[in-house]
C-alpha positions as CSV (number, residue, x, y, z in Angstrom):
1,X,12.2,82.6,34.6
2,X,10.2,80.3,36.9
3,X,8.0,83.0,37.9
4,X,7.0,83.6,33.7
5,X,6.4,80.2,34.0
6,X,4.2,79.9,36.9
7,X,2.3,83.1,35.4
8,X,1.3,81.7,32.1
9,X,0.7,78.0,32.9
10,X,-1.2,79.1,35.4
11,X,-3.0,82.7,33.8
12,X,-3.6,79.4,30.8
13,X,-5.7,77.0,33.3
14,X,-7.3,79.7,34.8
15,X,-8.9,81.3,31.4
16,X,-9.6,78.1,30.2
17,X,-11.6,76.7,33.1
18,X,-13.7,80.2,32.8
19,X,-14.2,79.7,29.2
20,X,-15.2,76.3,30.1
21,X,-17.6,77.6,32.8
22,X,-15.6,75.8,35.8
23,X,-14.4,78.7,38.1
24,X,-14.2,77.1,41.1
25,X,-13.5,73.5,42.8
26,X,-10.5,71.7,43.7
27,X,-8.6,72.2,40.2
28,X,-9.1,75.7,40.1
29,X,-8.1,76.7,43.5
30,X,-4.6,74.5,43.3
31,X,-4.8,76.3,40.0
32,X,-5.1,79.7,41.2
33,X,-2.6,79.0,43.8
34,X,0.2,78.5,41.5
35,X,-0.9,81.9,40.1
36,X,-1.0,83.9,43.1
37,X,1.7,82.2,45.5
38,X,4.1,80.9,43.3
39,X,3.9,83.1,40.0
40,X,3.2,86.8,41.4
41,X,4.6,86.0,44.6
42,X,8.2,84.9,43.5
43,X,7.8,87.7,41.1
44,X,6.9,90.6,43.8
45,X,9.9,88.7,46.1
46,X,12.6,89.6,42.9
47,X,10.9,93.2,42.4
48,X,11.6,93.9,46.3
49,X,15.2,93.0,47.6
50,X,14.4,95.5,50.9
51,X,12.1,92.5,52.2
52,X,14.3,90.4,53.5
53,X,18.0,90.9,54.8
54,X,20.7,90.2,52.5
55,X,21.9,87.1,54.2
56,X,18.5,85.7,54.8
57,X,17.5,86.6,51.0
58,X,21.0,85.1,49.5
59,X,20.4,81.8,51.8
60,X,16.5,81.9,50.1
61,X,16.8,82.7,46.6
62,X,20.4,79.7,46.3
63,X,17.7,77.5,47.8
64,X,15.0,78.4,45.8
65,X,15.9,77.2,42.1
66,X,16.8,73.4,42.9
67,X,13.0,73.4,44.0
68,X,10.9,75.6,41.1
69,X,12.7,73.6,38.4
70,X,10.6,70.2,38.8
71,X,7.9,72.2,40.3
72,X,7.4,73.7,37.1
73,X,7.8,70.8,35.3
74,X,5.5,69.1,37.0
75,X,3.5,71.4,36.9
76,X,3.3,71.8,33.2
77,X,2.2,68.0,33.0
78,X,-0.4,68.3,35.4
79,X,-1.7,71.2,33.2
80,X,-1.3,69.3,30.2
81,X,-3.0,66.3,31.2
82,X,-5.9,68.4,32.9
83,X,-6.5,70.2,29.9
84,X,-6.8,67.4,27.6
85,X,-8.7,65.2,29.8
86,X,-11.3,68.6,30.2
87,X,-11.1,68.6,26.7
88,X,-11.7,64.8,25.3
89,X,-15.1,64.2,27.9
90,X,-15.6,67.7,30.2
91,X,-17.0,66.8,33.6
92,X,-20.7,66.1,34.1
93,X,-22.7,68.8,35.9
94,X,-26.3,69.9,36.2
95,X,-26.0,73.3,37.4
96,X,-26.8,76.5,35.4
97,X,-24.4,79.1,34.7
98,X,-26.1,80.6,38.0
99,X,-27.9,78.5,39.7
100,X,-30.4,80.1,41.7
101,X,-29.7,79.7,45.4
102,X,-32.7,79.3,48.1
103,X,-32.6,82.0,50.9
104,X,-33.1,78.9,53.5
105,X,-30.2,77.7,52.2
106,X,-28.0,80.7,52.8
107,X,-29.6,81.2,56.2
108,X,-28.3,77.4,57.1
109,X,-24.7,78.2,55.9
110,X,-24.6,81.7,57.7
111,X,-25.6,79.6,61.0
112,X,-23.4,76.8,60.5
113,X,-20.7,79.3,60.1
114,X,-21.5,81.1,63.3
115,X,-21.8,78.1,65.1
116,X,-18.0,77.0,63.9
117,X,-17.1,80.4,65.0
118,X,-18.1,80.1,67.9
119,X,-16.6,76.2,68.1
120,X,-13.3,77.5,67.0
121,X,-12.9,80.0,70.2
122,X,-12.4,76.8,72.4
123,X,-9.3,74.6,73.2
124,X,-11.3,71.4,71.4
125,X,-11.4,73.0,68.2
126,X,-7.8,71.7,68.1
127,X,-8.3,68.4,67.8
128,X,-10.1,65.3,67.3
129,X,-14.0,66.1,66.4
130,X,-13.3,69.0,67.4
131,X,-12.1,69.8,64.6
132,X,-15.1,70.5,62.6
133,X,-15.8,73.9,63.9
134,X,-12.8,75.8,62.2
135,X,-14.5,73.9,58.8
136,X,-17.7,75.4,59.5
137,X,-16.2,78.7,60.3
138,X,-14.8,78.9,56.5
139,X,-18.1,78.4,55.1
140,X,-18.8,82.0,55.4
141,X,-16.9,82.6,52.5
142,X,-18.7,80.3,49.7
143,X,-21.9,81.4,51.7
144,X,-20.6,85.2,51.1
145,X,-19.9,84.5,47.3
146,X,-23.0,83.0,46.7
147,X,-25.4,85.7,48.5
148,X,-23.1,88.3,46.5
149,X,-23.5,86.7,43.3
150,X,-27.9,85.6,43.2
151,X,-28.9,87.8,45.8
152,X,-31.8,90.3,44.4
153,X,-31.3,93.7,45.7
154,X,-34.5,93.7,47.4
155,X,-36.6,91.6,50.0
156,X,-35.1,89.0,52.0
157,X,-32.4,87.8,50.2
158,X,-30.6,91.2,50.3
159,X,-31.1,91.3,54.0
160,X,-29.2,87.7,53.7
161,X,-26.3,89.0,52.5
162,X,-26.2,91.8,54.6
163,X,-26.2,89.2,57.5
164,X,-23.9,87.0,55.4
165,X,-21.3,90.6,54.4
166,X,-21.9,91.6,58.2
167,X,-20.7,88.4,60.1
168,X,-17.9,88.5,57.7
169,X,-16.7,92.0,59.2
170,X,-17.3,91.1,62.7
171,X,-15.1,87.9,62.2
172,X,-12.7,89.8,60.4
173,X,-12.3,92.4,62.7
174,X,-12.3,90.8,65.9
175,X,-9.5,88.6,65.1
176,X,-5.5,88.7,64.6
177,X,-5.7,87.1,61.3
178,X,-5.1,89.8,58.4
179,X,-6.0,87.0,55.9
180,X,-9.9,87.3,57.5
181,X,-10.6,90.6,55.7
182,X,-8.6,89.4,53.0
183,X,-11.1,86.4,52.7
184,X,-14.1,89.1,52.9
185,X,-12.5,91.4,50.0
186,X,-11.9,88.3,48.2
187,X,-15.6,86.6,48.0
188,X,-17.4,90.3,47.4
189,X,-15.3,90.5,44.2
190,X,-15.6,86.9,43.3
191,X,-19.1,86.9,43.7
192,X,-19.4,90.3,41.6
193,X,-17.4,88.8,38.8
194,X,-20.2,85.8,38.6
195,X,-22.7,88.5,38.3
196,X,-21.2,91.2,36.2
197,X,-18.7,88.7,34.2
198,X,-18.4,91.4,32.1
199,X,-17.4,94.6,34.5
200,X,-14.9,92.0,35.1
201,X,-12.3,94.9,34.9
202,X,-13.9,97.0,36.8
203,X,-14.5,94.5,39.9
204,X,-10.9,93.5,39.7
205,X,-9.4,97.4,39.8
206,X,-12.0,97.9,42.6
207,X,-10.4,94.9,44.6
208,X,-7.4,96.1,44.1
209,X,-8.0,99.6,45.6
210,X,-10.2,97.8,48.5
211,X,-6.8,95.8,49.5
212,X,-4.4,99.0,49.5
213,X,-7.2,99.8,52.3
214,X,-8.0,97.1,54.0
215,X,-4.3,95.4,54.3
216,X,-2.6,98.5,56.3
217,X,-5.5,98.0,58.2
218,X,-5.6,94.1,58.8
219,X,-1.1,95.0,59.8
220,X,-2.5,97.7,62.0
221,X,-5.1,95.7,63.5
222,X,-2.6,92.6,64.4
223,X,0.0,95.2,65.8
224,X,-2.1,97.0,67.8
225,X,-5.3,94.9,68.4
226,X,-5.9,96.3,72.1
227,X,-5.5,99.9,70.9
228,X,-7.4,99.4,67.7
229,X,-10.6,97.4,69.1
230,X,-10.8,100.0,71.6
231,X,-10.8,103.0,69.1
232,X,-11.9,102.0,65.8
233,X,-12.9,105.1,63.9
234,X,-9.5,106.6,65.1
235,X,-7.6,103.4,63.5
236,X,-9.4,103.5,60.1
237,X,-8.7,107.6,60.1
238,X,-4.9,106.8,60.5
239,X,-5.0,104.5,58.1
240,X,-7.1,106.8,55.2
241,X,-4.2,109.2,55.9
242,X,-1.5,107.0,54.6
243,X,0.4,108.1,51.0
244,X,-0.6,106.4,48.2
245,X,2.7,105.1,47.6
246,X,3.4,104.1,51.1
247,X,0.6,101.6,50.8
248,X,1.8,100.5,47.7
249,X,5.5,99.6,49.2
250,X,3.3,97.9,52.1
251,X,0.8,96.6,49.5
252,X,4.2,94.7,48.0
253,X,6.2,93.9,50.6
254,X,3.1,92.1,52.3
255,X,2.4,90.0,48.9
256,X,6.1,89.3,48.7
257,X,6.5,87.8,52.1
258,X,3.3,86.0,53.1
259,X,1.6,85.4,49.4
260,X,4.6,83.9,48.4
261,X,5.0,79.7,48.4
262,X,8.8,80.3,46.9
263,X,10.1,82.2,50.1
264,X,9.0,79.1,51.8
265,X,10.3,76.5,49.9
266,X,13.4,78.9,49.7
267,X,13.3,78.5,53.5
268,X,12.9,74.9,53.7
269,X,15.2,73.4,51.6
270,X,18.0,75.5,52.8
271,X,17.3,74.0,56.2
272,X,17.2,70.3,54.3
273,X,20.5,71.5,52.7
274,X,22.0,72.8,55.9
275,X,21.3,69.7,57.5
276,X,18.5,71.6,60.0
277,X,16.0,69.2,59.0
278,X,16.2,65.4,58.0
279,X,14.0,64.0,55.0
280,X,10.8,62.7,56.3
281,X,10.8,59.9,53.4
282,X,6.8,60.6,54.1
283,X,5.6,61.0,57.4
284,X,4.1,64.1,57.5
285,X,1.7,61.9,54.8
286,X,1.4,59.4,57.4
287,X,0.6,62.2,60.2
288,X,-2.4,63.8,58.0
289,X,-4.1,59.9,57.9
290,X,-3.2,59.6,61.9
291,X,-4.9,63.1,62.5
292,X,-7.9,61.5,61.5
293,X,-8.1,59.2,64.1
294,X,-10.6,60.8,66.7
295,X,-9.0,61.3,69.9
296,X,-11.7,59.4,71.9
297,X,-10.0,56.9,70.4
298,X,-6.2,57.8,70.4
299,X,-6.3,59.8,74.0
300,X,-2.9,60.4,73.9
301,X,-3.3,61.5,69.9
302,X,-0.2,64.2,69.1
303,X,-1.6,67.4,68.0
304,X,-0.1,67.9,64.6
305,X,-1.1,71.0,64.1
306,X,1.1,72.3,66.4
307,X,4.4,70.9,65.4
308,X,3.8,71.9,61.6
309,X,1.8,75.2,62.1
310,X,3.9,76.6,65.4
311,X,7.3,74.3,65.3
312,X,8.5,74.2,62.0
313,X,8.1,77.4,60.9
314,X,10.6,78.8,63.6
315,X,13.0,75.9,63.4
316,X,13.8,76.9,59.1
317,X,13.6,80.4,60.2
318,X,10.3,81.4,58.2
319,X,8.8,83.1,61.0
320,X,11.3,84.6,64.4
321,X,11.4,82.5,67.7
322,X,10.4,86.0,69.4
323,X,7.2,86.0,67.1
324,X,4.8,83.7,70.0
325,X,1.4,84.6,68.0
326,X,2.1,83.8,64.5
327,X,0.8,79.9,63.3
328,X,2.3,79.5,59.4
329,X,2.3,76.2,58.0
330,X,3.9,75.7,55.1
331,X,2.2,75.2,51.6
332,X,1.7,72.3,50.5
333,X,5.0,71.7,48.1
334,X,7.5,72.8,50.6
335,X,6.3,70.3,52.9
336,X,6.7,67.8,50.0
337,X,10.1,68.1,49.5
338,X,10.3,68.1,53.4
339,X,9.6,64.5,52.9
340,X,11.6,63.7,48.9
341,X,14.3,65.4,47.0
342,X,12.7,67.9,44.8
343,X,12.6,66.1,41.6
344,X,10.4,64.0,42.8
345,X,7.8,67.1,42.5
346,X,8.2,65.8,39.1
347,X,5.7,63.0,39.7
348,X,4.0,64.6,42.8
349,X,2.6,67.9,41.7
350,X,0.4,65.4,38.8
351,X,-0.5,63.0,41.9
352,X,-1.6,66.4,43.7
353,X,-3.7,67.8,41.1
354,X,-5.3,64.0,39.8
355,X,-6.6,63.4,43.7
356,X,-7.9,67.3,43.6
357,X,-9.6,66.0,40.3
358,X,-11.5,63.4,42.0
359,X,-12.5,65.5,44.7
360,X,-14.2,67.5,41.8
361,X,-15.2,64.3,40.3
362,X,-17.0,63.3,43.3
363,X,-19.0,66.3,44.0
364,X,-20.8,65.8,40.4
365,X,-22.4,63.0,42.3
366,X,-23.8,65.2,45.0
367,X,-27.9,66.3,43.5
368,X,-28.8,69.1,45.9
369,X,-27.2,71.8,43.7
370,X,-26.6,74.2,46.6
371,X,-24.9,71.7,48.3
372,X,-23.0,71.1,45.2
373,X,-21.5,74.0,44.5
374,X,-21.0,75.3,48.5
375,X,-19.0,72.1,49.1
376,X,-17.0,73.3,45.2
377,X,-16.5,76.2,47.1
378,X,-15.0,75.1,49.8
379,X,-12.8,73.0,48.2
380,X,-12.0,75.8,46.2
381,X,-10.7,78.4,49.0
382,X,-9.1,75.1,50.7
383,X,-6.6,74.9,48.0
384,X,-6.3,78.7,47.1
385,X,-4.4,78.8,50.2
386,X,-3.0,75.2,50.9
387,X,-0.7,74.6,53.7
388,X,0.3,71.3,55.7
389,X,-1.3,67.7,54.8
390,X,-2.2,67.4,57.9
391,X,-4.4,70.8,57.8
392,X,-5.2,70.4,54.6
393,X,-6.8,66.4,55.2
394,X,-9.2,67.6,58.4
395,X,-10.7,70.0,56.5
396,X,-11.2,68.0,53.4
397,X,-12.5,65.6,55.2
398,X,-15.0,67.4,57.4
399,X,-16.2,69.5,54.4
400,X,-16.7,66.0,52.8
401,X,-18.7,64.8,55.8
402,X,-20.7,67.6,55.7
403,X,-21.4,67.5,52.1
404,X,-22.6,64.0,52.0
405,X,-24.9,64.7,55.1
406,X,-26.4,67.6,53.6
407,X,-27.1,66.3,50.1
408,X,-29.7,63.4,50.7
409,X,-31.5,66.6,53.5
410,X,-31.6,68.8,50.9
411,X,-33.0,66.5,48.3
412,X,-34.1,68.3,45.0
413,X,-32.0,70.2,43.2
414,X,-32.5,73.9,41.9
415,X,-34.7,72.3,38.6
416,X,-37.1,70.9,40.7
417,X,-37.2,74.1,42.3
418,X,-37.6,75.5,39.1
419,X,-40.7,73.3,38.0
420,X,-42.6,74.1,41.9
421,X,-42.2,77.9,41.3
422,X,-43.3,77.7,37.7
423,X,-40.5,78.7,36.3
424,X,-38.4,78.0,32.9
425,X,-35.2,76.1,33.7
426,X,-32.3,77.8,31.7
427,X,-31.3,74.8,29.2
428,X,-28.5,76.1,27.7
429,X,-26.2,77.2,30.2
430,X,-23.4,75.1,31.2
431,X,-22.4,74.2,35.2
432,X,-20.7,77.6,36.9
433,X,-18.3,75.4,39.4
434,X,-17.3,72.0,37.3
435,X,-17.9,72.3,33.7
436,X,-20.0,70.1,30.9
437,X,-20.7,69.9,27.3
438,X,-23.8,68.7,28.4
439,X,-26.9,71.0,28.7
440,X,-29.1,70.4,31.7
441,X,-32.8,69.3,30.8
C-alpha cells in the first residue's frame, strides 16, 4: 500500500513539474527520490523475498510500516502544499526551455570536476575545506547533462562532450563505486530526454537496457577490481555473455537492496525498537551545522562522516561488520527518525521539502544562466540520492559557495549572449530547471 502511494504522489509531482517546465532543482530531486527509493524500491523489496534472509527480512518489513505511514502522510502535504503554491505564483526564471550553454563554460565545469577528482584521492578531502573537492568531483554530471542536451554534433562543442562523456568513463571505471556508471547512464539519458522530449520512450527503454549492462559490470568491477582493471575487454566479454534473465534477477535484486530508502528505515527503527540505538532527540542536526566548522578552526573537529557513513551502518546491521570497503549512509528519513519517533515525519518531511524550496528559490536570484541552472543541477542529483545531514549540508553548502562565486564572474546571462551573437532570444519558452508563467524578454 505504501509503495502505491509513494508511486503516484510521486509519478504526480514529477509530471507536473515537467508540464510546468521545472525538471530539475532541489524539489524535483527530493521528488524523484520518493519515486525511485521509496516507491519502486519498497516495491522491488516485496516482489523479491530471496534478497534478504527470512529473519533479517521479518525483523525489516515489522519495522518498516510504523515508519512509511507518517512518511506518506507527510508526504502527501508536502506535495499538496508544493503544488498549490507552484500553482497560485510559479517561480520566477529567465531561462529558456534550453538555454544555450557556452563551450567555455562547459570546459570550466569539466576542469573543476577534474580538479575535485583529483582533490578527492587525498586524506583532506575528508574534512574541513577539504571538503570541496568531492563537490567539484559531482559536477561532472550537470556538466555531462548539459553538453548531452545543447551540444551540436559538430565543431567544438561535440568534442566537449566527448571530453565531458570520456572523463565520466574513466571516473567511473577506475573506482569501486557501482553508483559512478550509474551517474554516467543516468545524465546521458537525462540530457537526451531535454533534447528529444519527445523519443522520451525511446531514451527511457534504451536506459533501461544500458543498466542490465552496465550494473553486472559496476558488481563485477567492485568484486574483482584487481582482476578486472587488469583485463578489461575480458571482463566486459563475461559480462555480454550473461542470460537475459540472469541480469534481470541481478537487475532486481540490486534495485531492491541499495535503491531502496524502506530497507533502511526498516533497518533503523528495528534497531531503535530493539533498544540498539538511543533517540538522538537531534543531534545528528546539530553535527551537520558543527561539520561546517573548518577544522583550522576546530583541530580536534570529529569527522562525521565516518561515524554515519562507516559506523552506523554496521551497528543496525544494514551493511556486514566483515564488509571493511562499503561507506552507506543512511537516507535522509531514516536518519530522522534516528533522532524523533516517526510521526513526527508528519511535520518533518514538509520542513524538508519547504527548505529544498528555498534552495530553489534562491537560485532564481543567481543571473549567469549557466551558473543557474549547473548549480539546479547539482542540487538536483544531491537530493536524488540523499543520505546523512551531515553529508548532505557540506555539499549544499560548497555547491552554494561555488554558485555565488561564479555568478557575479560570469556576469551576463545567455540573452545578452543572445543580443552579441545576433541572435533572436526565444520569448516564449518558459525556464527548463525552475518554472514561470512569465516569458523572458
Amino acid at each position: 500500500m505504501s509503495a502505491a502511494g509513494f508511486i503516484l504522489l510521486s509519478g504526480f509531482a514529477l509530471l507536473r513539474a515537467w508540464t510546468q517546465r521545472r525538471p530539475f532543482g532541489a524539489v524535483v530531486g527530493l521528488h524523484a527520490n520518493i519515486f525511485l527509493f521509496h516507491g519502486l524500491g519498497l516495491a522491488t523489496y516485496l516482489a523479491a523475498p530471496g534478497v534478504d534472509s527470512p529473519e533479517v527480512r521479518l525483523r525489516v518489513m515489522s519495522a518498516i510500516p510504523s515508519v512509511s505511514g507518517p512518511l506518506l502522510v507527510g508526504y502527501a502535504i508536502a506535495t499538496y502544499f508544493g503544488s498549490s503554491r507552484h500553482g497560485r505564483t510559479g517561480l520566477p526564471g529567465r531561462s529558456a526551455f534550453l538555454n544555450p550553454i557556452r563551450i567555455e563554460w562547459l570546459v570550466v565545469l569539466t576542469v573543476l570536476s577534474m580538479l575535485g577528482y583529483w582533490g578527492s584521492r587525498f586524506e583532506l578531502a575528508n574534512s574541513g575545506a577539504g571538503t570541496i573537492f568531492p563537490v567539484l568531483k559531482t559536477l561532472q554530471y550537470p556538466c555531462l547533462l548539459l553538453a548531452t542536451a545543447t551540444a551540436r554534433l559538430d565543431g567544438w562543442s561535440f568534442a566537449v562532450w566527448l571530453v565531458c562523456a570520456g572523463f565520466s568513463l574513466i571516473t567511473g571505471w577506475f573506482t569501486g563505486w557501482r553508483s559512478e556508471l550509474v551517474l554516467l547512464v543516468t545524465s546521458i539519458a537525462l540530457g537526451a530526454v531535454l533534447r528529444w522530449p519527445k523519443r522520451i520512450s525511446l531514451i527511457a527503454t534504451a536506459g533501461i537496457v544500458s543498466m542490465l549492462f552496465v550494473l553486472p559490470l559496476a558488481n563485477l568491477k567492485k568484486a574483482n577490481y584487481e582482476e578486472v582493471s587488469q583485463d578489461p575487454l575480458a571482463a566486459i566479454e563475461s559480462v555480454l555473455g550473461i542470460p537475459i534473465l540472469e541480469r534481470l534477477s541481478f537487475f532486481t535484486e540490486f534495485w531492491a537492496i541499495r535503491v531502496n530508502a524502506e530497507r533502511e528505515i526498516g533497518f533503523m527503527q528495528a534497531a531503535v525498537d530493539g533498544g540498539i540505538l538511543e533517540l538522538q532527540q537531534g543531534k545528528t542536526f546539530t553535527d551537520g551545522l558543527l561539520q561546517m566548522i573548518p577544522r583550522a578552526v576546530w583541530t580536534s573537529k570529529p569527522i562525521y562522516n565516518s561515524f554515519y557513513g562507516y559506523t552506523v551502518p554496521r551497528v543496525i546491521g544494514l551493511v556486514h561488520s566483515d564488509d571493511t570497503g562499503t561507506s552507506n549512509a543512511v537516507n535522509v528519513y531514516a536518519e530522522f527518525i534516528f533522532n524523533f519517533r516517526p510521526f513526527h515525519l508528519i511535520w518533518g518531511v514538509p520542513l524538508i521539502f519547504w527548505l529544498a524550496g528555498k534552495m530553489d528559490g534562491h537560485a532564481t536570484k543567481l543571473r549567469n544562466a549557466t551558473v543557474r541552472d549547473a548549480y539546479l543541477l547539482s542540487l538536483f542529483f544531491l537530493l536524488l540520492q540523499v543520505t546523512s545531514i551531515v553529508n548532505t549540508t557540506t555539499y549544499l553548502l560548497w555547491a552554494t559557495v561555488l554558485a555565488k562565486l561564479a555568478d557575479p564572474i560570469g556576469g551576463a546571462d545567455a540573452r545578452s549572449f543572445h543580443r552579441r551573437e545576433g541572435r533572436r532570444w526565444p520569448t516564449q519558452q518558459r525556464d527548463l530547471f525552475v518554472g514561470s508563467n512569465r516569458v523572458a524578454r
